[in-house]
C-alpha positions as CSV (number, residue, x, y, z in Angstrom):
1,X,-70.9,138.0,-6.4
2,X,-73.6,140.4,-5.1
3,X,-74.1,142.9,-1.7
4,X,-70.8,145.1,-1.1
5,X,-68.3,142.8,-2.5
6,X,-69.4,143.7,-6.1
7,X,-70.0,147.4,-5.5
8,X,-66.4,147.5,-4.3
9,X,-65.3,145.8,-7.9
10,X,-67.6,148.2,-9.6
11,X,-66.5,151.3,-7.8
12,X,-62.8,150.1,-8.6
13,X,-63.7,149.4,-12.2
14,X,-65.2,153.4,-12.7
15,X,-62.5,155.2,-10.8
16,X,-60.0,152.9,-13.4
17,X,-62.2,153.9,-16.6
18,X,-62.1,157.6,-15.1
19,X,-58.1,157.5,-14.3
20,X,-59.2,157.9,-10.6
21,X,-57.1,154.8,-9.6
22,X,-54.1,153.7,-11.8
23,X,-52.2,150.0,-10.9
24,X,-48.4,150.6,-10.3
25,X,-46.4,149.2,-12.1
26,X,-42.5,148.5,-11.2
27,X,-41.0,147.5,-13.7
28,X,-41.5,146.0,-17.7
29,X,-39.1,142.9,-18.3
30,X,-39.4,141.0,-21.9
31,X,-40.2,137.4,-21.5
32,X,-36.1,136.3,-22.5
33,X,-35.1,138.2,-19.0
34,X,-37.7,135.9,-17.1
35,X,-34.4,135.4,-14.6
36,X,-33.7,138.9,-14.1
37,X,-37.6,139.4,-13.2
38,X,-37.7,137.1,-10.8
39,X,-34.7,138.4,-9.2
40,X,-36.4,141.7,-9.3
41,X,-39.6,140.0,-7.7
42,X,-37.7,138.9,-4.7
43,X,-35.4,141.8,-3.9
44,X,-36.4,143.7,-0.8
45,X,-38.1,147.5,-1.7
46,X,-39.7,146.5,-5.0
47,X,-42.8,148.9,-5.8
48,X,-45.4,148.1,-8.1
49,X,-46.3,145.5,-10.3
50,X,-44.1,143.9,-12.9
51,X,-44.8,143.5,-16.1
52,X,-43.5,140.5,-18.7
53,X,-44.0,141.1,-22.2
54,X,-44.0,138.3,-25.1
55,X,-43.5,138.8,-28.6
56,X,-45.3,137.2,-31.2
């Protein structure tokens, strides 16, 4: 990647290091609600990300 396109990434990647841009996240569903998650997905007026967690 070279030009503009990678100082976009690299400008992203400093404002996240410096808290200047944080991702949104939605929602935090544990792996055994995978259903519920992607009913949550789908549903109309979701904001953010969501997040599935696994356990070890």
């Amino acid at each position: 990647m070279t030009g503009p396109r990678r100082a976009g990434h690299r400008d992203r990647a400093r404002r996240l290091r410096t808290g200047a841009l944080a991702p949104v996240i939605g929602r935090t569903f544990d792996l055994s609600d995978i259903a519920e998650a992607h009913r949550y997905l789908e549903a109309n007026g979701r904001t953010g990300k969501i997040i599935v967690t696994v356990q070890r």
